[in-house]
N, C-alpha and C positions, 0 to 999 in steps of 0.2 A: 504493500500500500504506500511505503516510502516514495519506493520509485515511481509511482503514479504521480506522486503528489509533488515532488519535489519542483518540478519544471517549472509550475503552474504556481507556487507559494507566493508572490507579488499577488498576481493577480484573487486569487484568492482571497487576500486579506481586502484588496476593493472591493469584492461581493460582499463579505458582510459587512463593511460600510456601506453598501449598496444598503443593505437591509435596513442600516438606521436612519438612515435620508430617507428613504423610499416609503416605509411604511409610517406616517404620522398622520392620524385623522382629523376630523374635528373634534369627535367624539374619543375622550381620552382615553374610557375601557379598554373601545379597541385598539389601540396603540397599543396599550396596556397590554392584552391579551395576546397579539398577534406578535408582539418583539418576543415576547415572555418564551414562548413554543420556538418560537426563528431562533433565540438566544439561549436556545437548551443544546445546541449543535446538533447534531448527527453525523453522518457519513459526510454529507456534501457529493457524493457519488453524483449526480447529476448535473448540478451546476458545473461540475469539474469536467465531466464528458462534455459537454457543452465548450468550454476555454480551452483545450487539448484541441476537440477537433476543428475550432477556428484558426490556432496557430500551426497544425499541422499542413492546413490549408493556407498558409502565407498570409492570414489576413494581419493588420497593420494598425485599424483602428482602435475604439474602445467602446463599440456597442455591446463586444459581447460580454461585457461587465455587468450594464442592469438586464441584458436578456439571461444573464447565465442567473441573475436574484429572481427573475420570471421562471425559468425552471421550478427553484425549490421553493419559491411562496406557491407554485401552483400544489406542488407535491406539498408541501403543507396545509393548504388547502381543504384538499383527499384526505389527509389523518385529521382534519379536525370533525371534517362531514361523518367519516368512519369511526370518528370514537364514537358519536353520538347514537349512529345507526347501533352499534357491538353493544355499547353501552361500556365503554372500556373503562378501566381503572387506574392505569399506565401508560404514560408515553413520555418516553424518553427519556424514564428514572425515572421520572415525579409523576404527581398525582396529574391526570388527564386535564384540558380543559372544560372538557362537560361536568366534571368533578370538582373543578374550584371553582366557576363562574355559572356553568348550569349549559342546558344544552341550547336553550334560544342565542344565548350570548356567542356559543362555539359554532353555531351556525351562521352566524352575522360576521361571525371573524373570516370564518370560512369565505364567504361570499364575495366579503372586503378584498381577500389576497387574491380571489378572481380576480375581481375588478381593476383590481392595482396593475396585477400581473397583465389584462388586455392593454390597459393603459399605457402604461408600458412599448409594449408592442408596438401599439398602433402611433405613440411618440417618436420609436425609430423609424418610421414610413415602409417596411417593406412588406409589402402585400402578400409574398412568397412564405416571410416568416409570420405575418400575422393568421398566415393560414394554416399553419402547422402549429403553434397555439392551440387556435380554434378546436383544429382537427385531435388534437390530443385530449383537450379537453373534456371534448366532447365525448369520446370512446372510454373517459377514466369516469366519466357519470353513466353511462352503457354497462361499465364494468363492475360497476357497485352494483347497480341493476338488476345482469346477471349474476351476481354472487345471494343478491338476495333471494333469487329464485330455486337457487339451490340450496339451502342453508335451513338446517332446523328448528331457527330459530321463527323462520318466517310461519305464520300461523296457515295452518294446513295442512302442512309438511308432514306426512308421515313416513315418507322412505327417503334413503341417501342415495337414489339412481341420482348418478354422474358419471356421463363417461370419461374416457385420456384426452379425447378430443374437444370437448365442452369444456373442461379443465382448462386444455390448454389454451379457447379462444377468451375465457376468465382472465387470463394470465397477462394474456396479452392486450387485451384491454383497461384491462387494471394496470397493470404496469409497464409492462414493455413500451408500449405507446410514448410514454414520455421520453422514455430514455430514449427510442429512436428518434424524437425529436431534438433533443437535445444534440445529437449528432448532428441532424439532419441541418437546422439552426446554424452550427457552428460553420459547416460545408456552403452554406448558401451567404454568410457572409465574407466566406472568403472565396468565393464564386468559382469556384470548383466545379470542373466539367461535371455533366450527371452523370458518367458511371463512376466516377470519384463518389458524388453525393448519395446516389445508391448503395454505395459499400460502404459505406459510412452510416448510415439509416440502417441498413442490414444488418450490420456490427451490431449497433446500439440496441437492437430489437432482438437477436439469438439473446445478446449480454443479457436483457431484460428479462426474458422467460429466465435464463439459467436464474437469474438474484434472486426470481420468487418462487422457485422449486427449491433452492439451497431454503430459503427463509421459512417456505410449506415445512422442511425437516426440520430444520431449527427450532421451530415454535411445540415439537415434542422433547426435542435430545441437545437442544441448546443451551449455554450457560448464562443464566437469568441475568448474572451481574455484566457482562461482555454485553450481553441484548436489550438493557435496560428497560426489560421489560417482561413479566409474568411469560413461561412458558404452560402450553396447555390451552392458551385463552382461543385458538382456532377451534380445539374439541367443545368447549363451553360453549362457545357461538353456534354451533352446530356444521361449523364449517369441514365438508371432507374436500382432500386433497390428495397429490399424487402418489403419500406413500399409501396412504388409506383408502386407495381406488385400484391401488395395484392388490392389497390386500384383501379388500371383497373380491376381488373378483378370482382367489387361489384359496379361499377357507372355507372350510366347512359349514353346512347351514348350522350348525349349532353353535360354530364362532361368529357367522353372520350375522344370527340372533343374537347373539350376544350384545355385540358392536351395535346396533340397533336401538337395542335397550337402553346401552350405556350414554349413548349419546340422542336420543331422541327420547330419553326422561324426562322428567318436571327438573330433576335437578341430577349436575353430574354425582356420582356416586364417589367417594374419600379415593377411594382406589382406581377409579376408571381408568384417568391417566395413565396410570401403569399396566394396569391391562389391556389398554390398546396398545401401546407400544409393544410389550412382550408378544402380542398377536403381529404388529409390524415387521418387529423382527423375526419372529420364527420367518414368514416368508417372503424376507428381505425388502419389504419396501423401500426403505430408507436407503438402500443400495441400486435398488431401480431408481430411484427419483434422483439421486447424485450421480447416475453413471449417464442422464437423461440431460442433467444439467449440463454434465460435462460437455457431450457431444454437442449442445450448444453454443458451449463456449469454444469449442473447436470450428466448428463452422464460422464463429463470430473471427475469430481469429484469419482464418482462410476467407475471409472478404476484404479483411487489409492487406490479402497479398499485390491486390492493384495497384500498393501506392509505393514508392520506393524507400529504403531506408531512411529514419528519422530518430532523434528523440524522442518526439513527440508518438510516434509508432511504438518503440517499444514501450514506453509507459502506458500507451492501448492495451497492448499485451499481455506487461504490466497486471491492469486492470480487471481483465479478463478474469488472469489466473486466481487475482485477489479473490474474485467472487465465489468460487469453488471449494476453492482451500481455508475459506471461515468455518467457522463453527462453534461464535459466537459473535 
């Protein structure tokens, strides 16, 4: 993750200055609320895809400063809408926003980093990138959508049918999306012919499925304090995923029912957690879903064989392999 980072650490430190200029309302809460979540950090995984692949791309200026603070106020955004929908407890160490201010307020904050974030955009004038915004946007509120439609949480729901392929258009909605735009973004300001801008979008979008197949396993066998945040709370939601999709469909109807039970109860059971997993592992899911990622990240990889040797390339690379090799 060093060498990801290292090229990009100027600029970086202007995005979140970006942040603190950027986001000031009239209404002081949301300041309040919206720096509060932006100023708890995270990966920055996206903004930084974003400034990589503008200077790999020769650009020169400095728009992709507040478009790369548009990236992660949009992804900010999504985790404030989503803790509210989960009804979450945790984000990013600390107690959630829906949890210290209430859920009307994190939905207003929400809406705000929308807004800021088109704002934004449409300040830098270029109609190519305000359309890949748009267009990300739009497929991360598609994606909550679909997750809700699947999810046991949503009233109806009696069965966990999902298949690898619903999963994966989930995935990629929900997340990939951004991140291929964040590439896509970076390439379109540094006007990079289009099958440059296509491997670059490409990259960014294998990368993005791989992040949230790693993060699907995580969120069972992951290290709370590295995650900052409760593992487990995908089972609680009622959310199945790709090791638990590989795994109904290899167990027994009496581990099915099981699985069932545990997770389409009034409430999860002291132990569930761990006997999902131990049913995970007996038939490897969490080895499917990582070996699933990986080849992701392989093809992500082999779409920057277009471009010729760089820094800024192997920190792609880099990056890539960062995502796989977590595990917390």
């Amino acid at each position: 993750m060093e060498e990801f980072l290292d090229l990009i650490t100027d600029d970086m430190e202007k995005v979140e200055a970006e942040f603190q200029s950027r986001l000031v309302s009239q209404v002081p809460r949301l300041t309040d609320v919206a720096h509060d979540l932006i100023n708890r950090g995270g990966k920055r995984f996206r903004p930084a895809l974003l400034v990589l692949s503008a200077r790999l791309c020769g650009y020169q200026g400095t728009e992709h400063i507040p478009l790369a603070a548009v990236i992660e106020c949009i992804h900010t955004a999504t985790l404030l809408h989503d803790d509210v929908i989960d009804n979450a407890q945790v984000r990013r160490g600390s107690l959630s926003a829906n949890k210290q201010v209430g859920n009307r307020y994190s939905v207003l904050t929400g809406d705000f980093l929308f807004c800021k974030s088109l704002a934004i955009g449409i300040e830098v004038g270029n109609l190519r990138i305000l359309q890949s915004l748009i267009s990300a946007t739009t497929a991360l509120a598609e994606g909550e959508a679909m997750e809700m439609e699947k999810t046991g949480e949503l009233e109806g729901v009696t069965s966990l049918a999902i298949t690898e392929e619903e999963n994966l258009s989930l995935i990629i909605n929900k997340t990939a999306v951004l991140i291929s735009a964040a590439m896509r973004i970076g390439a379109i300001l540094g006007k990079a012919p289009q099958p440059v801008e296509e491997a670059l979008a490409s990259y960014g979008l294998a990368v993005g499925i791989a992040f949230q197949m790693v993060d699907d396993c995580l969120d069972y066998i992951g290290d709370e304090h590295n995650l900052r945040k409760e593992i487990g709370t995908d089972l609680k939601e009622g959310k199945v995923t790709l090791p638990l999709i590989y795994t109904l469909g290899r167990c027994t109807p009496k581990e099915k029912a099981e699985i069932h039970d545990i997770m389409l109860g009034d409430q999860l059971p002291p132990d569930g957690l761990q006997r999902i997993i131990t049913l995970i592992n007996k038939y490897e899911g969490f080895a499917y879903a990582f070996s699933h990622a990986q080849r992701y990240i392989e093809e992500g990889k082999e779409r920057l064989s277009i471009l010729p040797a760089s820094r800024e390339k192997e920190a792609l690379i880099a990056g890539a392999d960062y995502v796989v090799s977590r595990r917390g």
